[in-house]
C-alpha positions as CSV (number, residue, x, y, z in Angstrom):
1,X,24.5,-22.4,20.2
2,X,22.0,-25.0,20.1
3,X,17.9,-24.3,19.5
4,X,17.1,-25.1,23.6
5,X,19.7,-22.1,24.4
6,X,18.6,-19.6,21.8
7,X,15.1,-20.2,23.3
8,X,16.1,-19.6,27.1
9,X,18.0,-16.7,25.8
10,X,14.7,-15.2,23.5
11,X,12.8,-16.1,26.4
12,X,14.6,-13.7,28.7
13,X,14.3,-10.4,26.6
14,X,12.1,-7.9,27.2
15,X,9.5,-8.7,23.9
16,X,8.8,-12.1,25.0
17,X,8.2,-11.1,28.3
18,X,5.9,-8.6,26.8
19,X,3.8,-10.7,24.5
20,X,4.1,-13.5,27.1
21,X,2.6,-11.3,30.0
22,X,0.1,-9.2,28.2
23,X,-3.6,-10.0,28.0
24,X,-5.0,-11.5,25.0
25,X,-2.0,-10.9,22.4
26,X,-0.9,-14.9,22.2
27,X,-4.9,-16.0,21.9
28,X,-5.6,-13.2,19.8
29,X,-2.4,-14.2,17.3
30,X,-3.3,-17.7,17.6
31,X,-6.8,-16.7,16.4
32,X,-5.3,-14.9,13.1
33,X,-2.7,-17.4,12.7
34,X,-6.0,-19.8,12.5
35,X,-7.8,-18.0,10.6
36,X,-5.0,-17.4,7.5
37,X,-3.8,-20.7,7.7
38,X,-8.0,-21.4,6.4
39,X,-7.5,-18.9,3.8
40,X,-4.1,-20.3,2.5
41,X,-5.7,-24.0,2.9
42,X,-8.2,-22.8,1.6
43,X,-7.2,-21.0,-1.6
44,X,-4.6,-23.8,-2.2
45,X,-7.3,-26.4,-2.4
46,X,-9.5,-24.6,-4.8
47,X,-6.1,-24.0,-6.9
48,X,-5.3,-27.8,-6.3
49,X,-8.6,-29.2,-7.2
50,X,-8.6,-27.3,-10.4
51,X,-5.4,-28.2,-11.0
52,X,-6.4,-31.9,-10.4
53,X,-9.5,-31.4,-12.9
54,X,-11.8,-31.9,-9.8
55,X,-13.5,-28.8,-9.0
56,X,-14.2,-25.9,-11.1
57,X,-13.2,-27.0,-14.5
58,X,-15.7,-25.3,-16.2
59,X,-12.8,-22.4,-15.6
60,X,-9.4,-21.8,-17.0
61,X,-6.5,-23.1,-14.6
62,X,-5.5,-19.6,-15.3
63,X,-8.3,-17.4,-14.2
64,X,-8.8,-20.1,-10.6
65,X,-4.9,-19.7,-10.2
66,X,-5.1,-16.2,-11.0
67,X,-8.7,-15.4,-7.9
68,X,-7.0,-17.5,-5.3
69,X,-3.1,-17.0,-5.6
70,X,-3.2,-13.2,-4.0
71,X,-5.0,-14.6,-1.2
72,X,-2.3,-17.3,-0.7
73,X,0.2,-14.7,-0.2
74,X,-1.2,-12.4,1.8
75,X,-2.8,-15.0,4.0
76,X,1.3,-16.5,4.2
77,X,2.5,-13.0,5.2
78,X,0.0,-13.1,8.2
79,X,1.2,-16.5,8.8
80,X,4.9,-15.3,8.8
81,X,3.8,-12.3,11.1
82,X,1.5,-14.3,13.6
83,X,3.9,-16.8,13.6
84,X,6.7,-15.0,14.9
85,X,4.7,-13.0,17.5
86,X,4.3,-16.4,18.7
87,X,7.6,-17.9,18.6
88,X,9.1,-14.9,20.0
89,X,6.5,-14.8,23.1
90,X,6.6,-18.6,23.8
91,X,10.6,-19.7,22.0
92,X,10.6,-22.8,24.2
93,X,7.6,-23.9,22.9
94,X,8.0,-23.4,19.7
95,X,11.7,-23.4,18.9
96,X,12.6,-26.4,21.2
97,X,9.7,-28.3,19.0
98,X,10.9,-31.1,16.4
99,X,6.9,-30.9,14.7
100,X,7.6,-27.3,14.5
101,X,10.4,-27.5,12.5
102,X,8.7,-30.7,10.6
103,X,5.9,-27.7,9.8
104,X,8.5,-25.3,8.6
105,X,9.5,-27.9,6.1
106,X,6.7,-28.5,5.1
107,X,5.6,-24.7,4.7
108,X,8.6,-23.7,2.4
109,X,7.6,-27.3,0.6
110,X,3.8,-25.9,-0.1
111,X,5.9,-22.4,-1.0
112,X,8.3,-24.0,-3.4
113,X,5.0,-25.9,-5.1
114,X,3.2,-22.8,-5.0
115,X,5.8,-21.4,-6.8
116,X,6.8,-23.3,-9.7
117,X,3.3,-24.6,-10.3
118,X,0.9,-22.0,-10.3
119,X,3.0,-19.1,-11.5
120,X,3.5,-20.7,-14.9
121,X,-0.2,-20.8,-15.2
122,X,-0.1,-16.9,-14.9
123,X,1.6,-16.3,-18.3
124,X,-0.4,-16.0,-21.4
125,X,1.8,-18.1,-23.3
126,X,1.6,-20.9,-20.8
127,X,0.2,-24.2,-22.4
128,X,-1.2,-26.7,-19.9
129,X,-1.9,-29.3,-22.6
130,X,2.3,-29.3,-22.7
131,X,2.8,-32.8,-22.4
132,X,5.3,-32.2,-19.8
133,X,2.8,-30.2,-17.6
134,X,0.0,-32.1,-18.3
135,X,1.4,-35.2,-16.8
136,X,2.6,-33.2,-13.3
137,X,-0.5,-31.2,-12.8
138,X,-2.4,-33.8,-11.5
139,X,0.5,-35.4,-9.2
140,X,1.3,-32.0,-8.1
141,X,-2.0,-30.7,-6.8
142,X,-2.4,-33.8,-4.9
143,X,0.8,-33.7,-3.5
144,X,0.4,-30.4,-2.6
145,X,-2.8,-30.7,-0.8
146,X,-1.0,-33.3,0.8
147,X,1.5,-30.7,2.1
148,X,-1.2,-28.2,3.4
149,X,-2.8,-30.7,5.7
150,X,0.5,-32.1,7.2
151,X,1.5,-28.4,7.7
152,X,-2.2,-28.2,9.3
153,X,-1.7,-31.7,11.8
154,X,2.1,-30.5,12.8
155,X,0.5,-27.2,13.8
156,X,-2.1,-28.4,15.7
157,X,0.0,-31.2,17.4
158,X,2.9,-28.8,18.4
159,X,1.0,-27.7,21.5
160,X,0.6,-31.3,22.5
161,X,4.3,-32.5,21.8
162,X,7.0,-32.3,24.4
């Protein structure tokens, strides 16, 4: 079954129709979707820019990482909610959409980063002078925030794409 038929078939039930035909739930979702992708972005640059020794080094990577990483998550559970309101209510949109699944990529990307470099810095035991951290960290936050704004442009562009 390829993505266009999945779509027309999601399309077609009765909670796509729904969220498709009643007023304000696709602008409102967009709205929140908007709105926690800021708070992830958000929360992942502060993170970053610490990380990068950039912004708010007069803190511990831990206690920045530690502020900003519940607000990551929770802001990504949003995402994962809003998004799928959306992608339900409009599949052939969003389904049928090559920057869609570029952003998706990208997203578990970010996630996978998020994971294995801010986590560590959680633990008391955690050293960032390790020379094998201390050489990524920089890299990594970059390369991160490099992530986060592709994530943001695919977003953005998959209402324009055909």
């Amino acid at each position: 079954m390829t993505f266009h038929e999945i779509a027309d078939t999601l399309y077609t039930t009765p909670i796509s129709t729904w969220i498709r035909e009643t007023a304000g739930i696709i602008p409102t979702t967009q709205s929140v979707h908007i709105l926690a992708i800021a708070v992830v972005v958000g929360s992942a640059l502060v993170t970053d820019l610490r990380l990068a020794g950039v912004l708010a080094i007069d803190e511990t990577p831990r206690t920045v990482v530690r502020r900003y990483l519940p607000w990551m998550w929770a802001a990504l559970a949003v995402l994962l909610a809003t998004g799928a309101i959306m992608a339900v209510g409009e599949p052939n949109r969003v389904l049928t959409n090559p920057l869609f699944w570029t952003k998706m990529v990208l997203v578990v990307l970010a996630f996978c980063l998020t994971l294995l470099f801010r986590y560590p810095f959680l633990h008391p035991q955690f050293q960032v002078q390790h020379p094998r951290w201390a050489g990524l960290a920089k890299p990594v936050a970059w390369v991160s925030l490099l992530v986060w704004i592709g994530v943001i442009f695919c977003g953005r562009w998959i209402a324009y794409a055909i």
